[in-house]
N, C-alpha and C positions, 0 to 999 in steps of 0.2 A: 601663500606668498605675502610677504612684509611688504608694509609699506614703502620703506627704505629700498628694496631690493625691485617692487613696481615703478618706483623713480628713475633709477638705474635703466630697465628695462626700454621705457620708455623713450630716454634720453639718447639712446645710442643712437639708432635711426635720424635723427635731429643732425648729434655731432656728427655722424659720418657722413649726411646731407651737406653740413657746413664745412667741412674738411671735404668736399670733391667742390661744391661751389667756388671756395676761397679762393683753389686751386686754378678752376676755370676763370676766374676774377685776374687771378695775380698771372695766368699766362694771355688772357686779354690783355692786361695792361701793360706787358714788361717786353712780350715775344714780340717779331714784326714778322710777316709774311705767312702764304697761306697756310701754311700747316697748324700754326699757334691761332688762328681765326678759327678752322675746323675744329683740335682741340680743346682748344675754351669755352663755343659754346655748346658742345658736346659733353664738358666735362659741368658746365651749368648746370643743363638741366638733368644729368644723370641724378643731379641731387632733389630732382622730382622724382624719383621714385621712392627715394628714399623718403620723403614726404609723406609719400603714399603707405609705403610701409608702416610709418609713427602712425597713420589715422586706425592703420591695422591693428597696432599695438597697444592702442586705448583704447581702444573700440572693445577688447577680450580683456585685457589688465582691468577696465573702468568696473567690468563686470566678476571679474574675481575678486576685486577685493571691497564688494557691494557698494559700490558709488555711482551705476551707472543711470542715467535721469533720461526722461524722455529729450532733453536735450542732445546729449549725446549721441544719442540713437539715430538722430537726421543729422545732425550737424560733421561727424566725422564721416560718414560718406559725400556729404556735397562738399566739403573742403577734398577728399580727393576726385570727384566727379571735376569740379573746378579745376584743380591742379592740370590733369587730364588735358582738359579743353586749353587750357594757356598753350601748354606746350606744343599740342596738336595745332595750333593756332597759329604759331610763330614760325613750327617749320613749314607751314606752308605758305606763311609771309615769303618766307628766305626763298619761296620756289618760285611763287608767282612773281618778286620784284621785277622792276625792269629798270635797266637794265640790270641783269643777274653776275657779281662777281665769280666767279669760279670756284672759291672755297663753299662759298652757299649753297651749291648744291649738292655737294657732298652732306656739308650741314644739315641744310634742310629737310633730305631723308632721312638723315638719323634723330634728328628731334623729332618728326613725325614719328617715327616705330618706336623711337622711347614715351613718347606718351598713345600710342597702341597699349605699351607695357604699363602705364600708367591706369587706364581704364578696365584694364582686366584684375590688379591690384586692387582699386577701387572695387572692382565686384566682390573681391577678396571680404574688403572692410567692412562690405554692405551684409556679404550672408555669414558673415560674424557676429552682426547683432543680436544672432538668438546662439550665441556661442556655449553659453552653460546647457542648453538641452540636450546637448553633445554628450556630454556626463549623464543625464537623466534619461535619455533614451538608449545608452552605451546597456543601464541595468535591465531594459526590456528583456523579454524575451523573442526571437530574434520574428520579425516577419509579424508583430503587434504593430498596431497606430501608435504613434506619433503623444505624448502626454497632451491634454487639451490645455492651451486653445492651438491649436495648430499653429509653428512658427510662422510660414508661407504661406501665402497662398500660389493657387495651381499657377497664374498669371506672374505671379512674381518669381517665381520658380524657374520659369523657361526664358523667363526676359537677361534674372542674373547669368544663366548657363550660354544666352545668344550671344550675350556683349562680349564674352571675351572670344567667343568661339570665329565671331563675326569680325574684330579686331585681328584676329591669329590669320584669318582668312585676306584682309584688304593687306596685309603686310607683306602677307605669302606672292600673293598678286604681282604685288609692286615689286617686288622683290626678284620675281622671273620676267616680270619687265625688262627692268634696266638689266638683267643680266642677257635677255635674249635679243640687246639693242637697242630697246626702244628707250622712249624718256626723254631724251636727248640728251644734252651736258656730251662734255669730249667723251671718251673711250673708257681711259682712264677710271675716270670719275663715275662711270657705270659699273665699273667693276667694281670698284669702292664701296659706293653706294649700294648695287644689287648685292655681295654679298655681307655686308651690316646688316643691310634690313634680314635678309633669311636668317640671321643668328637673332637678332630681334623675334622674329616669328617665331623662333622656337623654343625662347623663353616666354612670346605669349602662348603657344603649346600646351609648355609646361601647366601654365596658370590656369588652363582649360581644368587640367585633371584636381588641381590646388580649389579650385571653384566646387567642380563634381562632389570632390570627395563632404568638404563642411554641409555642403547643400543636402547631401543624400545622409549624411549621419544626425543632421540635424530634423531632416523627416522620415527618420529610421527606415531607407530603402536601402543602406548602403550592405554588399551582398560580397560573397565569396570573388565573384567577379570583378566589383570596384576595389577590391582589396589587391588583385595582380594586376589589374590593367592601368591602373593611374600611376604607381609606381614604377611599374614597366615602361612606360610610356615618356614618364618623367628621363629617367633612366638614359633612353635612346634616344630620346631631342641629345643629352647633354653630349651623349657620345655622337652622335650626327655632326655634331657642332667642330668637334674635336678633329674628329676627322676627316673632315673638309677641310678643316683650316691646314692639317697635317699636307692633307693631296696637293692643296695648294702651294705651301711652302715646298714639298719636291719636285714640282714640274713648273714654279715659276718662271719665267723668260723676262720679266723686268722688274727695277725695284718697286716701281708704283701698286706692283701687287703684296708685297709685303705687308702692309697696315691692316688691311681688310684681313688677314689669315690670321694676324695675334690677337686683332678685338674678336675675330671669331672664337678664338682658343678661350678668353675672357669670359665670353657668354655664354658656352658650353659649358664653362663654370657654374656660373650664373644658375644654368637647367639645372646641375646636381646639388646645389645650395638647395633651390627648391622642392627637389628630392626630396630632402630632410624631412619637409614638411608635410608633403606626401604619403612618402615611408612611418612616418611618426602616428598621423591618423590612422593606417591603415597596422599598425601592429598593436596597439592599445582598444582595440577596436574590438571590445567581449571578450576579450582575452589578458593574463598579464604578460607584459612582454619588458623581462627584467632588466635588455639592454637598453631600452626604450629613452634613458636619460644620457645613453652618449650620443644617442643620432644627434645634439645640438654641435657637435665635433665635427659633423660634414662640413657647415657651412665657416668654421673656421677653418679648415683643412682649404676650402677654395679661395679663402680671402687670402690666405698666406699665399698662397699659388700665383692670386693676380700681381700681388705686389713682391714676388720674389721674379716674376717673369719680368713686369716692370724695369727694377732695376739692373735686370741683367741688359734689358735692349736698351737704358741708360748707358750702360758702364761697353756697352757696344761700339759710342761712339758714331751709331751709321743716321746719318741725317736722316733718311728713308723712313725711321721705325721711330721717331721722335713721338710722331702724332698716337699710335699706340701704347711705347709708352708712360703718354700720360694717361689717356683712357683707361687705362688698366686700372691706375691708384683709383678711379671714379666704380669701375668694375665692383676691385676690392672693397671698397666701402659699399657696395649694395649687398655683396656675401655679408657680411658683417652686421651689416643689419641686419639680414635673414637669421642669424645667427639670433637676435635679441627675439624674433618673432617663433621662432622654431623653441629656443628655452621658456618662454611664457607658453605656446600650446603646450608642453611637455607639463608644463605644472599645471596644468587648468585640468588635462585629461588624465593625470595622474592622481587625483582628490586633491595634488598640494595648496589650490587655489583657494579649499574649503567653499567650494559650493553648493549651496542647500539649494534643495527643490523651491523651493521657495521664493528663491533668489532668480528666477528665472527671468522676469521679467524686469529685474535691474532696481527692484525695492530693496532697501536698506533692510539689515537684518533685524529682527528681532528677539530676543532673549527668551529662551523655554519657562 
């Protein structure tokens, strides 16, 4: 990987952060009433994840193209642990307020389960760090330790696999809450809210098997078995996702149920974007696997999706379906970015990243 073409990489994640932020900005400022208050700042902090994603993307880029400093190695995980924690932060502001506007609660569970999704990202970044041993334990033979010094330890091991696991878990929670009446907020707005958050939970799902998979190849456990079940797994969140939101749109009885079924469609996206990334480790993984450089096609195929769906429920004209969509253009710019992080794995576990054993630990190369 050039350095020109690591810039590139990097930057995407950024702009498509700044292009769903803008976004959320310019329908804060210009729209009035609740739908463009839910919107805006939904479509904000969608641009934390995309945050979250750039720490991802330097965090493996820093290290392929031998730049990466013990700097680096703490500082792009606690810039998304942070990230994380704001967002988590604020939608809980919006819940606890008193007195509580009515679009805030809608809000304020979807900020909370996007930074749920923010935090298991973050785990993402963090067992990324030993990301070239990936390549050096890929040449083991299969069921040998790990090259010394060991990337993880046992502690550190179960703590990256709890967080996102434990995230997937308080969202899923919340999620069959408000769907089975509780929480309180009108009716409505439970519906709303319960089903975002459960498309939320199954993009943190996804990120469970996206965690499993670098952690286990990176301490050379990863088995016939993590090779079907994460991608599997991956797989049926995104279609779970899809299909709910389908059931929903044919037996709705009001329009207020509308919004909740296309950001589900959105996030079901989302799940097979991260597919990619799944699918990509698990078929380069001791094996050539010659299609291996168009799985970076999935996650453009979902970005097109959200922002072709987008403009249809645009050109719709139905008040109803305003609020998704805009969240879609925020959707679509998360595919897209997965797209920048899914073409860098594909070049790092491909040799294209050129890195040497040597280079494991993030020192600067040096000449034979």
């Amino acid at each position: 990987m050039n350095h020109g073409i690591s810039i590139l990489f990097r930057a995407i994640p950024v702009l498509m952060g700044a292009v769903s932020a803008a976004l959320g900005g310019y329908v804060l400022a210009n729209a009035s009433g609740a739908d463009a208050r839910v919107a805006g700042l939904v479509l904000v902090f969608l641009s934390a994840i995309c945050l979250c994603l750039f720490t991802t993307a330097a965090t493996i880029i820093r290290q392929l193209i031998h730049r990466y400093t013990p700097l680096d190695r703490m500082m792009y995980p606690v810039v998304g642990f942070a990230v994380s924690g704001v967002a988590i932060g604020y939608g809980l502001c919006l819940l606890t307020e008193t007195p509580r506007p009515p679009p805030d609660f809608v809000a304020g569970h979807v900020i909370f389960g996007i930074g749920m999704i923010c935090v298991c990202v973050s785990c993402v970044a963090t067992a990324s760090t030993r990301f070239v041993q990936i390549t050096r334990n890929s040449a083991l033979p299969e069921g040998s330790p790990p090259l010394s010094p060991a990337p993880f330890g046992p502690l550190t091991t179960r703590t990256l696999l709890a967080l996102p696991v434990l995230a997937s878990l308080i969202t899923w929670a919340w999620a069959f809450t408000l769907l089975a009446g509780g929480g309180g907020g009108p009716a409505a707005g439970r519906f709303t809210a319960g089903h975002v958050l459960a498309g939320l939970a199954l993009v943190c799902t996804c990120l469970i098997g996206l965690v499993a998979s670098i952690l286990r190849q990176i301490q050379n456990t990863y088995t016939h078995r993590d090779r079907v079940l994460w991608p599997v797994s991956a797989a049926a969140s995104g279609a779970v996702g899809i299909v709910w939101a389908l059931i929903v749109l044919s037996v709705h009885t009001q329009p207020s149920q509308l919004p909740a079924a296309y950001v589900l469609i959105g996030l079901g996206l989302i799940c097979w974007s991260i597919l990619s990334k799944v699918l990509l480790l698990a078929l380069v993984w001791r094996r050539e696997a010659p299609l291996a450089n168009r799985v970076p096609l999935i996650p453009v195929g979902t970005a097109l999706l959200c922002l072709f769906l987008s403009a249809f429920l645009f050109e719709s004209a139905d008040p109803t379906v305003v609020v998704p969509a805009r969240v879609l253009v925020g959707l679509g710019c998360i595919c897209f970015s997965l797209f920048s992080i899914v073409s860098i794995l594909e070049s790092g576990t491909s040799g294209d990243g050129d890195t040497h054993t040597s280079q494991a630990g993030g020192d600067p190369p040096t000449d034979s």
